[in-house]
Steps between C-alpha positions, in 0.01 A plus 500: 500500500328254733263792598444610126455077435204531802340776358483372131341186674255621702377723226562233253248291691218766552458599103505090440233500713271756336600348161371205618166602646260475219297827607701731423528690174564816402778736408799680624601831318790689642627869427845639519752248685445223290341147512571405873246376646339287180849319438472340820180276373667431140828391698324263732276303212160456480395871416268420200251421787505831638632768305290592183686822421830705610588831386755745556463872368843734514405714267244801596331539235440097447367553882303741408378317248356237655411615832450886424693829568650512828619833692760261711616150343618354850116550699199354668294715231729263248514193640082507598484567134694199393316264801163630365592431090684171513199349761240641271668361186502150657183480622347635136749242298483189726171505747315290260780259438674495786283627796316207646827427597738775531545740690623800347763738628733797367830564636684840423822716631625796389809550616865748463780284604868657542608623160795500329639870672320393832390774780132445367229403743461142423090388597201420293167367575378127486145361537311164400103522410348166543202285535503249797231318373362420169289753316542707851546872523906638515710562842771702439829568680715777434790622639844731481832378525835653526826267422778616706760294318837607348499329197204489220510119481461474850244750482304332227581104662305650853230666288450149326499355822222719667291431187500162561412546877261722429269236221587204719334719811199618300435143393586331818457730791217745397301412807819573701568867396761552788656143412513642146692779585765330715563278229565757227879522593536123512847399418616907506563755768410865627837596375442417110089569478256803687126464443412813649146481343175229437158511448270205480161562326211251375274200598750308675668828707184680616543443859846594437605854691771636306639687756580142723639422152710761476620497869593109488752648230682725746453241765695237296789798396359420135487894536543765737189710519118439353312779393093580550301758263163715739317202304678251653656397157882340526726722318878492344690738717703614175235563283353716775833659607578591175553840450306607840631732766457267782375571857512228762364464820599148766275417734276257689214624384329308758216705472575745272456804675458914462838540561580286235318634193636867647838332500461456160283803377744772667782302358386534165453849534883575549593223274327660243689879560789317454669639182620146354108431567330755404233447217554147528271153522584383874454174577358496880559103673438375850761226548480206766797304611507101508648558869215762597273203328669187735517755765626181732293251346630234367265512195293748345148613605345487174141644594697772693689570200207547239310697747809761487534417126098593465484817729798653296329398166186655629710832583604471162885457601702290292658199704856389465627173691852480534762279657721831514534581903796745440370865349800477257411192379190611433606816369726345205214200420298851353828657391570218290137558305469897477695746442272746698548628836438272776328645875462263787249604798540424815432612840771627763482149676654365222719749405687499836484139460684483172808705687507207728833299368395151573228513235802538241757260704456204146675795269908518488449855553231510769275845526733685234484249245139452542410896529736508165305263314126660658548833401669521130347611201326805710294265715290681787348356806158684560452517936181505632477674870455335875321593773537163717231595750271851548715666705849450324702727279442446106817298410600578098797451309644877592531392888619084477814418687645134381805349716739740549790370286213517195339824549796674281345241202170624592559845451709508187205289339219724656715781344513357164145505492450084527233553831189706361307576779108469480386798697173497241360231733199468657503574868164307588677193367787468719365321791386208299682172488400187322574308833298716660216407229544142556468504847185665483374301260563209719308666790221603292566833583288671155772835534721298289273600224635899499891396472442314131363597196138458457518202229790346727240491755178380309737254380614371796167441638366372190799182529514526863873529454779517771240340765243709473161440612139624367330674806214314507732153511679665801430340820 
């Protein structure tokens, strides 16, 4: 009760404080779990100064209605439609009235909280469209939030809650961004609220990157992976999940490399044979780790993180950030959003070092609980070969030996078809390593040049990334 007293308080006091503020005016129109976020500014007083109009809209066809036909009810497409009417509608009704000395904004959710059967994905979308100055061009803030509560009221308390957060930061903190997003879960926790998705846009974001954005989220456990489009655009894992046969390659990326994109490309090519597959979109990602990120820092790199970020992008890979070191962690964050079949690529490095048992040593049940939970629902792990120096045998998945208490495990899963070995490689590519292209780099040794792809390497030299230095700057 105390805590729930706290909460009310601190929430209490940031919606008095917007009420108060003569600039702002505008409205507040909420979809689908009701009017959460607006009764927060009518229960503290004072909300004739800042709310012209709320609006709520259960019914489809009054949704429709006003804001036209919608595919999907609970979606950015929605809620940008909502953001762009209600703004518009102020602007148009009060400007000359009201707009030497407002400034206008539009708040809107559209949200699915638990019904009354439960079991149904309870999210929506949320955004505020504002003016920070008077008669200035919109900002905008959008963003997608999951509420992992039990109970609808709790549910629909936490998303009235973030609303709050989320007006008192645009207000307040929009020259903060990161500040802005650490205090959207003010007075809540991880455990009741994910935003696994936000986008700033407009006059007072555009030195914003999205992407640092969209990492701070994972950073702070608001979420646990951020997702990059080839254009660099932030994404909603679910919405791009959806429905996809999913292919997933971890790395460093730290150049991406040949052997990389071959990793991937030969993948794909037995992924797609596969019969559950077959015909099907596939969804190809190249995932980097938070701990592959800190990589014993004690704080992330952030120029050596957009440089990987932009060399993917300008492979045309899809990036996924996640805070998911375990594969079967990993594995059931994409289980949970498509029903497809899942393939995770890897090289044999890291296959022999998933048999080693002190990388599963937090689970009750150690390597069997973990393997358990990796390889359900028909999951496959796609090998690429090793040649760790020119004259050594070609190590693949049909010649591994593990520990010798866990090579029975490995051989009942390579004969149940979980290994696929990736014998469509190619050879040239074996002898490259990204450490390798580094290091060169570092010495200005130009050879590097051959071991990535040519816009990885125009790219490079372009942002003099990873340390590297234009010939005629050299001493």
């Amino acid at each position: 009760m105390t805590e729930l007293i706290a909460q009310q308080s601190d929430t209490h006091q940031k919606a008095l404080r917007i009420n108060l503020d003569p600039r702002w005016y505008g409205t507040i129109a909420e979809i689908g779990a009701g009017q959460e976020v607006v009764r927060w500014f009518f229960r503290v007083g004072g909300a004739a100064g800042t709310v012209a109009k709320s609006m709520s809209a259960y019914d489809m066809a009054v949704s429709d209605a006003v804001y036209g036909k919608a595919d999907r009810y609970v979606s950015a497409g929605r809620l940008q439609g909502m953001l762009d009417h209600e703004f518009a509608l102020n602007v148009e009704r009060l400007d000359e009235e009201r707009g030497d000395s407002n400034c206008f904004f539009a708040f809107a959710d559209t949200v699915v909280a638990r019904s009354y059967r439960g079991g149904n994905e309870c999210h929506g979308w949320m955004g505020v469209k504002f003016q920070s100055q008077t008669h200035d061009e919109p900002s905008q803030i959008v963003m997608h939030v999951r509420m992992l509560d039990e109970e609808a009221y709790l549910q629909q308390e936490a998303l009235g809650i973030v609303g709050v957060n989320l007006l008192y930061g645009a207000f307040f903190h929009h020259h903060e961004p990161e500040k802005l997003i650490e205090s959207l879960l003010d007075q809540l926790t991880t455990g009741r609220v994910e935003i696994d998705m936000i986008e700033f846009r407009g006059i007072e974001f555009r030195g914003v990157d999205n992407r640092l954005m969209a990492l701070k989220l994972v950073q702070l456990g608001l979420s646990g992976v951020a997702m990059f489009g080839p254009d660099r655009s932030v994404l909603q894992p679910s919405e791009v999940l959806r429905k996809q046969a999913v292919l997933v390659e971890r790395g460093s990326f730290r150049p991406p490399t040949h052997v990389n994109l071959d990793m991937l490309a030969t993948a794909k090519d037995k992924f797609a044979q596969d019969p559950a597959v077959e015909g099907k979109p596939i969804l190809q990602l190249t995932e980097i780790t938070m701990r592959n990120l800190l990589a014993e820092r004690s704080e992330i790199d952030r120029r050596d993180f957009l440089a990987r970020a932009d060399l993917l992008a300008a492979c045309g890979e899809t990036v996924l950030i996640t805070d998911y070191f375990d594969y079967y962690r990993l594995a059931a964050y994409i289980a949970e959003r498509t029903t497809e079949r899942i393939g995770i690529v890897m090289g044999v490095p890291s296959l022999i070092d998933l048999f080693d048992e002190r990388n599963h040593a937090q689970l009750p049940g150690g390597i069997l609980e973990s393997f358990g939970r990796l390889f359900k629902n028909g999951l496959k792990l796609y090998v690429y070969p090793l040649r760790p120096g020119p004259d050594e045998e070609l190590k693949t998945v049909d010649d591994i030996k593990v520990q010798a208490e866990l090579q029975p495990l490995y051989d009942y899963l390579a004969g149940r078809g979980s290994f696929v070995n990736l014998d469509n490689y190619n050879p040239e590519y074996l002898p490259i390593f990204s450490r390798d292209v580094l290091r060169r780099i570092a010495a200005g040794d130009d050879s590097w040049e051959d071991m990535v792809p040519e816009e990885v390497a125009g790219l490079i030299k372009r942002r003099s990334f990873f340390g590297y230095v234009r010939p005629d700057a050299r001493d």
